[in-house]
C-alpha positions in Angstrom: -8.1 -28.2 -58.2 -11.4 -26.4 -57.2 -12.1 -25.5 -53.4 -15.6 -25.4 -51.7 -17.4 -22.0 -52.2 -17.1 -20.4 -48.2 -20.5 -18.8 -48.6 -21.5 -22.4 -47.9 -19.9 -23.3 -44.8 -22.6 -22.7 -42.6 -24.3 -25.1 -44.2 -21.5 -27.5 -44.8 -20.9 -27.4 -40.9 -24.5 -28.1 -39.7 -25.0 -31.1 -42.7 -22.0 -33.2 -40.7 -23.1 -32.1 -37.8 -26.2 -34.3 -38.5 -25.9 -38.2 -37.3 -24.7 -40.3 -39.8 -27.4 -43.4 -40.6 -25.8 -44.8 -43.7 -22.6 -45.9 -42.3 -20.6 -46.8 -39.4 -17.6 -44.7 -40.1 -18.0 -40.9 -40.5 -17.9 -38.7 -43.8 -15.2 -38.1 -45.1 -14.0 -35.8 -48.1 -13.1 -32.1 -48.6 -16.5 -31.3 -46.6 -15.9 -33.7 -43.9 -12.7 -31.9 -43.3 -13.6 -28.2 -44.0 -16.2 -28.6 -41.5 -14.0 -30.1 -38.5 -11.6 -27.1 -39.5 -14.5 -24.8 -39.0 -15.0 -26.5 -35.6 -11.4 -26.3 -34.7 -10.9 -22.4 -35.4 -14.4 -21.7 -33.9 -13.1 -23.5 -30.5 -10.0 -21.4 -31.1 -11.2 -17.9 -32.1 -13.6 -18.2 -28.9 -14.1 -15.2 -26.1 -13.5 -17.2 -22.9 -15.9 -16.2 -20.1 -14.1 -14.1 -17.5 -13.2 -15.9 -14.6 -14.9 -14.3 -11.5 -12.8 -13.4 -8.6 -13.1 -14.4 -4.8 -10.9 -12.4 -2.3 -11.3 -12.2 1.4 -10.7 -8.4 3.0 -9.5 -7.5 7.0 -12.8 -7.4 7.6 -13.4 -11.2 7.1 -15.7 -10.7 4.3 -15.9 -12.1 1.1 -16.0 -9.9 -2.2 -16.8 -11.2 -5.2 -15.5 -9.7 -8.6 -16.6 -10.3 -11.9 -13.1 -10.3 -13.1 -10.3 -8.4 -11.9 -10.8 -4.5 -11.5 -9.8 -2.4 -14.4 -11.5 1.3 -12.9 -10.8 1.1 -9.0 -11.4 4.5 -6.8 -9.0 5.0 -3.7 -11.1 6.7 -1.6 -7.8 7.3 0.4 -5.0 8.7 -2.2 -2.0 7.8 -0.2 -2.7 3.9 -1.0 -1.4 4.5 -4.6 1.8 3.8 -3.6 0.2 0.4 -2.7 -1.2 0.0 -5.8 2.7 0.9 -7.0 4.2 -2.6 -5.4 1.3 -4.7 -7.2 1.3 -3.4 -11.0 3.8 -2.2 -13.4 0.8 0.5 -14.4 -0.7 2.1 -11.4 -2.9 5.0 -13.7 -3.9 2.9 -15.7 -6.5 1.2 -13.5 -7.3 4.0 -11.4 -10.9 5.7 -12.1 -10.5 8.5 -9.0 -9.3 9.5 -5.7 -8.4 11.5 -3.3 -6.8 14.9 -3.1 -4.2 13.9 -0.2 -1.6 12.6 -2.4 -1.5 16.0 -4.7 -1.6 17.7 -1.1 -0.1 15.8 1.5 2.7 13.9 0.0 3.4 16.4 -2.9 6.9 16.0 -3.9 6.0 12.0 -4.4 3.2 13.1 -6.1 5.1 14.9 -8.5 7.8 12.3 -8.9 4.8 10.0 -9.7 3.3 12.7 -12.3 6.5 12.7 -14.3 5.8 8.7 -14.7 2.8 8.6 -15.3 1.3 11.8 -16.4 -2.2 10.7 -16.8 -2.5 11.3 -13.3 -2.9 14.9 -13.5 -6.3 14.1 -15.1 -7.5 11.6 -12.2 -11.1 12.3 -10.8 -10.9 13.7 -7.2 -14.1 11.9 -5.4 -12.8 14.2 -2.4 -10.0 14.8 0.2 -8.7 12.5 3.0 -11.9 12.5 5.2 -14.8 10.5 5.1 -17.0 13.7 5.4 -15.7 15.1 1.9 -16.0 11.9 0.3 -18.7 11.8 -2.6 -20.5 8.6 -3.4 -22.4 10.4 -6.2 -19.1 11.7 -7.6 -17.4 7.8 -7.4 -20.7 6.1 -9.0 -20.6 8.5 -11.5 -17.0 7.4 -12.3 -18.2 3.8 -13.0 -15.7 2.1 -10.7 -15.8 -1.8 -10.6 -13.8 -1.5 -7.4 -13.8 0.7 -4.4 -10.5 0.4 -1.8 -10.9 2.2 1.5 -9.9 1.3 5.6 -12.2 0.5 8.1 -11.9 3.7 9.9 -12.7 5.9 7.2 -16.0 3.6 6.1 -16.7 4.9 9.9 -16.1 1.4 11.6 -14.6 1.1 14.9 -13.4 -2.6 15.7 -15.8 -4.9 15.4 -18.7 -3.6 13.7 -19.9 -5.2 10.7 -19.4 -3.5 7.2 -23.1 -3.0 6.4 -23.3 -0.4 9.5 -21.6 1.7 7.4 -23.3 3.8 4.8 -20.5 4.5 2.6 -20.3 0.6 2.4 -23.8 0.0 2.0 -24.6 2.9 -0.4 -21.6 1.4 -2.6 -22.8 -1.9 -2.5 -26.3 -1.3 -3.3 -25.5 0.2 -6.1 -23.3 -2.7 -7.3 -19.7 -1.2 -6.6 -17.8 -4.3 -5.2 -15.6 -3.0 -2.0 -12.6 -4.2 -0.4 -11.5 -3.4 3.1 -7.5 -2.6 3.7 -5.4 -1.8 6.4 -1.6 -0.8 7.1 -2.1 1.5 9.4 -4.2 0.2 13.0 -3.0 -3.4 13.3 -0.1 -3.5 10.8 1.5 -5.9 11.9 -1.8 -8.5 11.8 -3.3 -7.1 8.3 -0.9 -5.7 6.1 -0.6 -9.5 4.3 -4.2 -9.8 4.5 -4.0 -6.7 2.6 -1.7 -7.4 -0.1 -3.2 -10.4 -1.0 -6.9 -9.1 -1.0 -5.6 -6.3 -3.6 -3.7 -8.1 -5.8 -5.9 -10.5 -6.4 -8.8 -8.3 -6.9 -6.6 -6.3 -9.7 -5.4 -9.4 -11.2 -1.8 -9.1 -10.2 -1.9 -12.4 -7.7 1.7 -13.4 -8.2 3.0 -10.2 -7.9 1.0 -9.6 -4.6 2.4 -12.8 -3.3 6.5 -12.1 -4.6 5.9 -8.7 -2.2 4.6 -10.6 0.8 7.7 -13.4 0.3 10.0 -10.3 0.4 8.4 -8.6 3.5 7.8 -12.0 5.2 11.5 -12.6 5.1 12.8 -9.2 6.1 10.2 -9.0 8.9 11.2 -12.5 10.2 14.7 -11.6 10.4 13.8 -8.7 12.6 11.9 -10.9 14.8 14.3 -14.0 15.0 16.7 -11.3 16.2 15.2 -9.9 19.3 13.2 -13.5 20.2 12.8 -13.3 24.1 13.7 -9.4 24.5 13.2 -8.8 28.2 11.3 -5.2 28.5 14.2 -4.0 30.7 16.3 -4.2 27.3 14.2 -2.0 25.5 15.2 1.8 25.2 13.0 4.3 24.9 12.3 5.8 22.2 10.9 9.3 21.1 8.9 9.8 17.8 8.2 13.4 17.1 6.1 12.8 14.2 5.1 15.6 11.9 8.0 17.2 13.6 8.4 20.9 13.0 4.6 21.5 11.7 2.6 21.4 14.6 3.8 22.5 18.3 6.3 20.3 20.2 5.4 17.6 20.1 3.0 15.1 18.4 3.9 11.5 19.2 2.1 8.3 18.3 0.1 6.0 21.3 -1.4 3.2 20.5 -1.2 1.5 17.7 0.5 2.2 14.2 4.0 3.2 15.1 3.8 2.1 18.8 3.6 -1.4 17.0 6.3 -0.9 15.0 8.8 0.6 17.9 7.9 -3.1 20.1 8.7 -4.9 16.5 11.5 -3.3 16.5 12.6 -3.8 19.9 11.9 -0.5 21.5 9.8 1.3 24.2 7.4 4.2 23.0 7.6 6.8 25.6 4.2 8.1 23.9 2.1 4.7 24.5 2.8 5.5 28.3 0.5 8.3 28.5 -1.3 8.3 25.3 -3.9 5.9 24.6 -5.2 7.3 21.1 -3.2 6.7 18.1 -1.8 10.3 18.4 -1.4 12.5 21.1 0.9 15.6 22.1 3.7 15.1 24.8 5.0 18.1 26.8 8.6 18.6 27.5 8.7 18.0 30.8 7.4 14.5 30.2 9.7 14.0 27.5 12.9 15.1 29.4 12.0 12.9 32.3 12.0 9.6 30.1 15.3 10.3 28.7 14.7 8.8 25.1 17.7 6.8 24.2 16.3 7.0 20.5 14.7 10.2 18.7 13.1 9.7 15.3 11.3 12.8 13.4 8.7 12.0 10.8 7.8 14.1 7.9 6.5 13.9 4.2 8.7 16.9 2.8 5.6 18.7 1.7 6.1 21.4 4.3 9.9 21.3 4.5 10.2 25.1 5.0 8.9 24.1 8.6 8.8 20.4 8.8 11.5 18.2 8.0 13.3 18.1 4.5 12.7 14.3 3.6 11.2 12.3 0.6 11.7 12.5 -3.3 14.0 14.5 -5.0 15.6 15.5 -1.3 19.6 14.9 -0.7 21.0 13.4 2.6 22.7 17.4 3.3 19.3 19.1 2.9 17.5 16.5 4.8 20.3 16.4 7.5 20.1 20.2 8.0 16.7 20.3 8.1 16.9 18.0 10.9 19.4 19.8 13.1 17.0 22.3 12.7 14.4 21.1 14.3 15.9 19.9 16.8 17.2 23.2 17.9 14.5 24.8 17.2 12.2 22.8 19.4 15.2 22.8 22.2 15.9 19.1 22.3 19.5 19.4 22.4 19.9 18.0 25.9 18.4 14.7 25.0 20.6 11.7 25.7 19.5 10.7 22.1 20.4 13.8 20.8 23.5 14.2 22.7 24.9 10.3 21.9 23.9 11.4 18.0 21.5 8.8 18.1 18.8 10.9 16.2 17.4 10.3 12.8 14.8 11.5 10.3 12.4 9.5 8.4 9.4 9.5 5.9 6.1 9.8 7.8 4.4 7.8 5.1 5.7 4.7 5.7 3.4 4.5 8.4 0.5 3.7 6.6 2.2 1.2 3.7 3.8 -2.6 4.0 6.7 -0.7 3.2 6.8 -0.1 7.1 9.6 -3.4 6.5 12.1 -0.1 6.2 11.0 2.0 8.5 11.1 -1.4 11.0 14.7 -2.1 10.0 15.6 1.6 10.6 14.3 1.9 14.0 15.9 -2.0 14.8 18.9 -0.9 13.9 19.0 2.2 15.8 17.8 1.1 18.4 19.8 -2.6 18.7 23.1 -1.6 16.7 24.9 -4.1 17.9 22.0 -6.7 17.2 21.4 -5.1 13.2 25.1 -4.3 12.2 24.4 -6.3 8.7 21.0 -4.8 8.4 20.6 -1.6 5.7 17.2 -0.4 5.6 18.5 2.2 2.6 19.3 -1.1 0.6 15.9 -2.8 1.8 14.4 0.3 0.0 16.7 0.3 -2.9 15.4 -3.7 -3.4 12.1 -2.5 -3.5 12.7 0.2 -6.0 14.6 -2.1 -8.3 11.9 -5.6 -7.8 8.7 -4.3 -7.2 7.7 0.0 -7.1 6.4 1.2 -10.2 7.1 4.6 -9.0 10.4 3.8 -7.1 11.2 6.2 -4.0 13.8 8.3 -5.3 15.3 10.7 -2.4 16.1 10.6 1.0 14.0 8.8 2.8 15.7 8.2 6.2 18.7 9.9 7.4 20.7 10.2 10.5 21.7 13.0 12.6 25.7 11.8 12.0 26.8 11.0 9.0 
């Protein structure tokens, strides 16, 4: 049996391609069939077109994508962690970033090195500031994606994204740009958020598997306390930072002020402080009698701050603790006094794993409403369903065992 020579099979193809006049029926034969196979494995072998990709950002806007992003610059480091919920390999889609991760958050960083060790070879476009940020240095990096917040792009609320240059330079130069935010309005855009970047890396169902999980445990906080008169809301004291800077830095507005009324609390620091941060003296603190004290620190100056975070054991992190509370003379706090006093990771601030540092509080601050609730297994979940660099440490702790 002889078979067709393939040098022909161009030809072959484009002669039955040709109407048939002779005959009602079409050819048929060996070249009949070699050229529909042709046809077949040419509509098989075929580069689909990539699929372009919509998402909508906090901002309201619509970003378009040519597909989803395989070099994406985090103008603010910490947000890696976000990046951690949404794809099983963080590293390998990120082009640059920051310095505050290396800096800031250093024993995570390190925990995250020994995953992925590529990271030690990440571009740095410049710190945690806006001012140090380099748009030459992130064009040069030929990102196809470029994640920042609204405050460091230099927006206040309201303003449109093209008043600000970062933005505009970006996106005049053809860098696509999405707009995130866990940290101002948490409780309003950290969906928003998640489903913005997930879709915009290509990991939609993961994004949306996250939100289910944080959807539920943040509706079982809220169910909870539904119709919480304010005269049944303790007040609460959150030395953030606690130990670094002078007694004592407290959040305001916003952030963790939203997260405390979530949670069913009061934030003593909201009643004089009306920026996100502020200091509170003593005196002030004393007076309101905080049924509820909560230090936050990242462990990256634990020879001062408090011991919490990767690779840190509940002892160390409880001594630290006692430390600071001596050492900043807040031993005659009802909260302190009752034992009602806990540690916990600052960075969970600015991350929709907030879910655990809501739990915490709720718990703490409603025991008798949140006996079934575990924020440590909340975080355990998360490090077995969803973190490609889980959070392995302490990471909350309480002044009692």
């Amino acid at each position: 049996m002889s078979f067709p020579d393939f040098r022909h099979t161009a030809a072959l193809a484009r002669d039955h391609a040709r109407p048939c006049r002779s005959a009602i029926l079409p050819p048929t034969g060996p070249r009949a069939l070699l050229a529909a196979l042709l046809l077949m494995l040419s509509a098989l072998f075929a580069t689909p077109a990539a699929a372009t990709i919509t998402v909508t950002d906090v901002l309201g806007r619509t970003v378009t994508l040519p597909g989803p992003a395989q070099r994406v610059v985090l103008a603010q480091a910490r947000h890696f962690q976000v990046l951690s919920l949404l794809t099983p390999d963080p590293a390998a889609i990120l082009a640059g970033w920051s310095d505050e991760f290396r800096t800031s958050f250093a024993p995570d960083y390190r925990a995250a090195l020994k995953r992925f060790p590529s990271l030690a070879n990440v571009p740095i476009v410049g710190r945690h500031t806006a001012e140090s940020f380099s748009v030459e240095r992130t064009l040069g990096l030929r990102p196809d994606l470029v994640v920042m917040t609204a405050s460091f792009a230099g927006l206040m609320q309201g303003q449109a994204a093209d008043e600000s240059p970062i933005i505009s330079r970006l996106e005049a130069a053809g860098v696509p740009v999405i707009v995130i935010d866990f940290f101002m309005r948490p409780m309003e855009n950290t969906v928003p958020s998640l489903r913005a970047l997930g879709a915009a890396i290509g990991h939609d169902a993961q994004a949306e598997a996250f939100i289910r999980f944080y959807e539920q445990h943040m509706r079982t906080v809220a169910q909870r306390l539904t119709g919480l008169p304010d005269d049944q809301r303790p007040p609460v004291f959150v030395h953030a930072h606690a130990g670094v800077t002078d007694c004592c830095n407290s959040p305001g507005t916003g952030t963790f002020n939203e997260m405390i009324r979530y949670a069913g609390g009061h934030n003593i620091g909201a009643d004089v402080l009306k920026t996100a941060t502020g200091k509170l003296n003593f005196e002030f603190i004393n007076a309101k009698a905080p049924q509820v004290y909560v230090a936050t620190g990242t462990g990256s100056n634990a020879g001062a701050g408090l011991a919490i975070g990767a690779g840190v054991s509940p002892t160390d992190a409880r001594a630290s603790l006692q430390r600071l509370i001596r050492a900043n003379h807040l031993d005659a706090l009802p909260a302190v006094r009752s034992g009602n006093s806990h540690g916990i990771w600052h960075a969970f601030n600015d991350s929709p794993l907030h879910v655990v540092f809501i739990e915490a509080l709720a718990r703490w601050i409603h025991p008798d409403r949140f006996a079934d609730v575990d924020p440590a297994e909340t975080l355990s979940e998360i490090n077995r369903q969803f973190l490609a660099v889980p959070l392995e440490g302490t990471y909350l702790v309480n002044l009692k065992p």
